[in-house]
N, C-alpha and C positions, 0 to 999 in steps of 0.2 A: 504494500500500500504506500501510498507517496505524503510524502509529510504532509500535513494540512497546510492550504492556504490562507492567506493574512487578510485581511476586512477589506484592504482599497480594492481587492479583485470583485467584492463584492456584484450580483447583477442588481443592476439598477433597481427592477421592479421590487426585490428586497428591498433591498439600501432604503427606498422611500417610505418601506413599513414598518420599519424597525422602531420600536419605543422608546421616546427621547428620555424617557427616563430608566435606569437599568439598578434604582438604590432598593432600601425596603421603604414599604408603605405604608404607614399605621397613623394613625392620630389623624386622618385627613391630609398627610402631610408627607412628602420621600426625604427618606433620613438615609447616611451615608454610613456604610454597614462597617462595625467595628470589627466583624469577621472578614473583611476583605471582598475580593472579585475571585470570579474562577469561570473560562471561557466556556461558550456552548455553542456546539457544532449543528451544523446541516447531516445528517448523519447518510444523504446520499450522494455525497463528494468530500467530506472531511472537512470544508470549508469553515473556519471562525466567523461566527455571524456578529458575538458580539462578548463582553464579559458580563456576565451577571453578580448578582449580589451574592454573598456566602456569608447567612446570619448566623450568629456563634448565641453563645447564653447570653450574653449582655444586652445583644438584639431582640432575643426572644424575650427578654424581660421588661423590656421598653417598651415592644409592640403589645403583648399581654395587658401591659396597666393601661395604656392608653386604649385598648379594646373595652377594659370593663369599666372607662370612665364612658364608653361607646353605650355600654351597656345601660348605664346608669340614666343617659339622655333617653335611647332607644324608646325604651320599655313605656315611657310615660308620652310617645307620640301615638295618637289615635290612630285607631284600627285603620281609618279610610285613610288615610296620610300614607300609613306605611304601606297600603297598596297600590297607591299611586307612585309615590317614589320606587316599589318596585316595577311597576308599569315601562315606567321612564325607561329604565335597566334595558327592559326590554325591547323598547322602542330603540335604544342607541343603538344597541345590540346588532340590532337588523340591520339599523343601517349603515354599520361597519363592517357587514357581513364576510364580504367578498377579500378586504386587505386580513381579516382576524384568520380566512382560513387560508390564506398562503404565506401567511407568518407560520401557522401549525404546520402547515405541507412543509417547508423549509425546514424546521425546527425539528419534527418530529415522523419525520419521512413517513406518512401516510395521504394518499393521495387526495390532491389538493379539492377536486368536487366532492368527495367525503369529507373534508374538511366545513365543506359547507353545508351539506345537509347537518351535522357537528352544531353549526353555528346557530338555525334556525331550528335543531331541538333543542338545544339550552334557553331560546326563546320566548317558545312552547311552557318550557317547563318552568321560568319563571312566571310566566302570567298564570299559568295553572294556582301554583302556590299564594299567588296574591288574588286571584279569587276565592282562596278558601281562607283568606285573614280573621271574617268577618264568622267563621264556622265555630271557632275559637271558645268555645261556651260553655261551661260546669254545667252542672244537674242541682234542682231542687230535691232531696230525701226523704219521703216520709220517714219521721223518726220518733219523733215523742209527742203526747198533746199535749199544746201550747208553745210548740218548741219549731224552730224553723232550721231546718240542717242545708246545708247548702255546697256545691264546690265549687274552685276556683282555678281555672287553669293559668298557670304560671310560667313563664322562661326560666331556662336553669342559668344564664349568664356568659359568661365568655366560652363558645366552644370553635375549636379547632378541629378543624377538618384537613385530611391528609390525601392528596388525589395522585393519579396514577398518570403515564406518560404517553399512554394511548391513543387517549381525547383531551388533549391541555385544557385547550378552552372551552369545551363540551362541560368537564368535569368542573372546571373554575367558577364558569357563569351561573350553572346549573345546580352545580350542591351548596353554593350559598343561597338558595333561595329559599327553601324549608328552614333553615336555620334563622333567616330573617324575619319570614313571615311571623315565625312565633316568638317574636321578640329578641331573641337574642342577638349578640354579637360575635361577630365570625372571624378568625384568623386562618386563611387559605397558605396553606403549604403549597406551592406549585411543586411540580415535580422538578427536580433535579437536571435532566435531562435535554428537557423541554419547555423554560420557564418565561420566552421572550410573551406569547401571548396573554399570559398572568397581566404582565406591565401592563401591556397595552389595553386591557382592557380595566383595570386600572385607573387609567391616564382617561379612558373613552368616558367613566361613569362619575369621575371627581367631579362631588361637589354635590351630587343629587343627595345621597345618603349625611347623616351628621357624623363628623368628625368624630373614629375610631368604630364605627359601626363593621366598617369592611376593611379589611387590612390584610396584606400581603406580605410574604415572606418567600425568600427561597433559600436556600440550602441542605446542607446532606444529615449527617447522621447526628452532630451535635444540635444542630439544629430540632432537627424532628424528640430528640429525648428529651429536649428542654423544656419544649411546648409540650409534652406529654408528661412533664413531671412539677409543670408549673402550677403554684397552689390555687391561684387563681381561674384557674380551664377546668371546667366544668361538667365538660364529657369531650371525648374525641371520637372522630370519624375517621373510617381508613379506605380509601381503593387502594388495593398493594397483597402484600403478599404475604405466607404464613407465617415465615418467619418476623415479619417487622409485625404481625398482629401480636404476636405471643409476644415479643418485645413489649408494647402496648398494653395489653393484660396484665405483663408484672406489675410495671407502673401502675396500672389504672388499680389495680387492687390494693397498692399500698393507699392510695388515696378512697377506696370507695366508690370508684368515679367511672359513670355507665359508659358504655362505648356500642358502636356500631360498625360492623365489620366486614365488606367486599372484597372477597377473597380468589380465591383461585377457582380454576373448574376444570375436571377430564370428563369432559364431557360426551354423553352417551348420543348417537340416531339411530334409531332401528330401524331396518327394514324387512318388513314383514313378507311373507308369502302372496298376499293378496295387493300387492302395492301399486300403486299406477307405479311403474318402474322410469317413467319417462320423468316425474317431479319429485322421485324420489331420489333419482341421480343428483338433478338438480339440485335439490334440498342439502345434497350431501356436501358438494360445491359451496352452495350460500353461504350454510351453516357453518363452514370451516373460515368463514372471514378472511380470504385470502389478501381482498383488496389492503388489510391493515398488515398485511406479512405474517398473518394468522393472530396477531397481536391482540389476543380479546378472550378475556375470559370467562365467556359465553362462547367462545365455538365448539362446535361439538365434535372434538376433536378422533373420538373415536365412533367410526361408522363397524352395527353389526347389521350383516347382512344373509337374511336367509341364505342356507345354502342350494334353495332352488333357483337362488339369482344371482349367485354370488358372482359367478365369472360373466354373467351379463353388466353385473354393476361395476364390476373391477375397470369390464374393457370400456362403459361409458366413461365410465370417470374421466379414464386416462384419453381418451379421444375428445373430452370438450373443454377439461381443464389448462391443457396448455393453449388453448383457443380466448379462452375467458378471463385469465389471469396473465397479463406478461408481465414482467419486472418493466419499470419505467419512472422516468424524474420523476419525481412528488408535485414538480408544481407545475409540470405540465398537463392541462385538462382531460387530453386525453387517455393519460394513463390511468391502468385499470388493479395495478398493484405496486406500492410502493415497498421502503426497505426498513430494514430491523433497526432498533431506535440507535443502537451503541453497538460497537463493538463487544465490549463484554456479551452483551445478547444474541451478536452473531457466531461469538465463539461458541456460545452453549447450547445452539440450533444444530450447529455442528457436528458438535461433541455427539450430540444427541444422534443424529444421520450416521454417525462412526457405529456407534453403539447399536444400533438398530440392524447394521448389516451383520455385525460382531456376533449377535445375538440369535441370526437365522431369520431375519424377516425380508421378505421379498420387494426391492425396489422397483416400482411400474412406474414412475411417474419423475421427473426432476431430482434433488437430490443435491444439485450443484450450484455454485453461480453461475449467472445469464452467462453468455457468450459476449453480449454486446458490449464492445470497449468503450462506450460512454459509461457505464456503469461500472465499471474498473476500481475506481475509488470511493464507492457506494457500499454501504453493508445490504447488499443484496442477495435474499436467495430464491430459487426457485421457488414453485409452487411442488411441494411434494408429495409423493402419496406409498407409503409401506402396505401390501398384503400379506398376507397369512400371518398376522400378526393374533402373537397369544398372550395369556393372560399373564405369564410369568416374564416378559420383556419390560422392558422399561418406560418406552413408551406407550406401552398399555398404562401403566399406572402411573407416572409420575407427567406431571402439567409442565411442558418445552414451551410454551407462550411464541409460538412459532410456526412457517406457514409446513408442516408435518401434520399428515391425515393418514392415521391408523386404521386399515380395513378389516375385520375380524368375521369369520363365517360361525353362524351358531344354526344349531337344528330343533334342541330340545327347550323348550321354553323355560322351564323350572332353572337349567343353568345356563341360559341369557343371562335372569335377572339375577345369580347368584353372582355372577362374574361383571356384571354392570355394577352391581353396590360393594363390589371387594375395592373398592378403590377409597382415599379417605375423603373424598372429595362430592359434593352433590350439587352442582351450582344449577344448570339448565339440562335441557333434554327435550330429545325429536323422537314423533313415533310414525310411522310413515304405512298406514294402512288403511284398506276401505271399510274394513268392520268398526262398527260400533262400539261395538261389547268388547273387542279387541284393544283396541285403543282406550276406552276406560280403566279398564282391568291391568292392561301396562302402567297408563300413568300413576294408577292407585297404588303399584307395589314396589315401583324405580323411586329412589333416593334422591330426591333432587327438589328444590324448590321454585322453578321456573321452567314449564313445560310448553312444547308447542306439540300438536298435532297436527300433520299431512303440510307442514309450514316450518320453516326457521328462521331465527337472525329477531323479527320483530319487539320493540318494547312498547309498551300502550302507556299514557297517561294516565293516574289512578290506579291502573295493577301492579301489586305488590311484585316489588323485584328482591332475590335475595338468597341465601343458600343453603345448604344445610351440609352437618357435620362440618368440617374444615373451611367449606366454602362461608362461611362465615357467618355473624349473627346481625340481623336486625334485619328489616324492609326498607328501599327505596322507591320513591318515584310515586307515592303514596299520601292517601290522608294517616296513615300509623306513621309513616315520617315523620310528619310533620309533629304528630303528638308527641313523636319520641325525642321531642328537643324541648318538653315540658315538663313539669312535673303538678300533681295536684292536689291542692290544700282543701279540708275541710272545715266550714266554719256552723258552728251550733248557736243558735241562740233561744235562749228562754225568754219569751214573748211575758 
């Protein structure tokens, strides 16, 4: 790989996006990080876009107090207020649509018109949340006569949220908005990785919210335990990974202090005997989110396929996938898969394709980097696909966050689903059959808390998103979100 190049090569249509501010942002106001700078790459040419902020304790201590002075304003602005300044959010939001997702395509090498659909569900999901401000409401008790019992829903105060590098600005815009609507005040951890669209949206929204409501930070590991162990944070949020969640849980247990957890997923598609075979190739393709370099933990990474169709689905696969997915710049529109965030994550995509041959699994499908010498200094890999893959391989059970699609043939229905739930992971899951009774009866006894039927990839507004076992705890995307950044007081009174 060739050393990285230096900013002045930058291309223009960057250059002009880039966020004139690169400090931390808390109290209303960009403070210049006691923790230093640390550069962040285009990760599909190595190029330096820019240096970012690197918050240490003294930053995370700064930003915290002036969040729960956030909090202290917050909480006492009426309901319709706070949904209109969400509103606003949302209103910028859009209409910075187009520069916010090829900042993300550059930053975060996933392709730049997913970047934009990206832009307009974060949107979405903020004005969702600020229609439901007003929903906000305790319960009257019958309790004693003469007696009026009543409850009170309440903000729990400064919470931090921790987001993933997937969806920068998906995840930025969009998980501060349940935390707002119910009062509280938010400190967004950008991801490490990928943290120029943080700024920038930032910089789009200063001024609507009151000073310390919304506040930004970026850095790595001192960073993220600071704000996890700061007395003042009040629960934390995580998109990320197993290990940084148990990290989180030690913390959060010395303090008492609730958290919510979007974790990983090895995720199951069935395909059944009675399948339209034609969209459940398809399905198979969608589901594996190639376009993000499989980067989503929601793809359903491992496909089982009857073995009355197996070698029919093997050979569709491989015939429409390298048609549907080709490696390509991130911010050119027309590409239809871009690259892995980091190196680190290209090596361990790798590592993984080593292991998989090592192991006895069958390669049909990519496997490699492109050919194309534009792509040279890109973490780019193929679109790939392993069969006869079994249950004691690696890639059967452990989540590569990567564009690898595990195909596995099963016959007996009892160990399908024994062999689908031995994994410690339950996040999403496809069933891909025309029966009824079939498809109830699977999703009733597969481990997993986000299912689609004859369908994949989709999230809905108001349906609970969320995991089970390792895939993590709590609901997103949801009216229990939003309660779950509450807590509720009961008051008695004798009349």
């Amino acid at each position: 790989m060739t050393a990285a190049l230096q900013p002045a090569q930058l291309d223009p249509a960057i250059a002009r996006i880039l966020p004139q501010h690169l400090d931390l942002y808390y109290g209303g106001q960009w403070h210049v990080p006691a923790g230093g700078y640390a550069a962040t790459v285009n990760p599909a040419n190595q190029q330096v876009l820019a240096h970012a902020a690197e918050a240490n304790t003294a930053d995370v201590d700064a930003a915290v107090r002036a969040a729960q002075q956030g909090f202290l304003a917050w909480k006492r602005v009426p309901a319709s207020e706070k949904a209109n300044m969400l509103r606003e959010i949302s209103r910028r939001l859009r209409l910075h649509g187009s520069e916010l997702a090829l900042l993300d395509s550059a930053n975060c090498g996933n392709p730049v018109a997913e970047m934009g659909r990206d832009v307009l569900w974060a949107a979405a999901h903020i004005d969702y949340y600020a229609g439901l401000v007003h929903e906000l409401k305790g319960q009257t008790i019958p309790s004693a006569d003469g007696a009026l019992n009543y409850t009170l829903l309440e903000p729990l105060g400064v919470v931090v949220r921790i987001v993933a590098c997937n969806h920068p600005l998906m995840f930025m815009a969009a998980k501060m908005s349940p935390v707002l609507a119910s009062g509280n005040s938010v400190v967004m951890k950008a991801p490490v990785q990928a943290p120029l669209s943080a700024y920038r949206f930032a910089e789009i929204i200063d001024g609507i919210l009151p000073p310390g409501v919304f506040n930004v930070l970026t850095g790595g590991r001192e960073c993220g335990e600071a704000l996890v162990r700061h007395p003042l944070v009040k629960k934390v949020s995580l998109i990320g990974s197993v290990p940084t969640a148990a990290a989180i849980l030690r913390n959060a247990a010395d303090k008492i202090m609730p958290v919510t957890l979007e974790l990983g997923g090895k995720n199951p598609l069935v395909i059944c005997p009675d399948a339209d075979l034609d969209k459940a190739i398809q399905g198979a393709i969608s589901g594996m989110n190639f376009m993000w370099a499989g980067q989503s933990c929601g793809s359903t990474s491992r496909c089982f396929v009857h073995e009355s169709l197996y070698d029919q689905v093997v050979a569709g696969i491989c015939e429409r996938l390298p048609r549907q997915h080709v490696c390509g710049m991130p911010t050119d529109p027309a590409t239809t898969m871009g690259c892995l965030v980091s190196e680190a994550q290209f090596n361990k995509v790798a590592q993984y394709i080593e292991i998989a041959h090592a192991e006895g699994a069958r390669l049909v499908c990519g496997g490699k980097r492109p050919d194309d010498p534009a792509l040279a200094n890109g973490w780019f890999m193929e679109a790939t696909v392993f069969a006869d893959v079994r249950p004691e391989m690696r890639i059967f059970r452990e989540e590569v966050f990567g564009p690898i699609l595990s195909i596995i043939k099963w016959r007996d229905e009892e160990q399908l689903i024994a062999d689908i739930n031995s994994v410690e992971y339950g996040l999403t899951a496809a069933i891909y059959t025309r029966d009824l009774s079939t498809a109830h009866r699977l999703a009733g006894r597969i481990e997993s808390g986000y299912l689609w039927i004859n369908t994949t990839g989709a999230h809905y507004l108001g349906v609970p998103f969320g995991g089970y076992k390792k895939s993590g705890i709590g609901r997103e995307e949801c009216l229990e979100e939003l309660y779950s950044y509450m807590q509720v007081k009961n008051v008695h009174v004798m009349l």
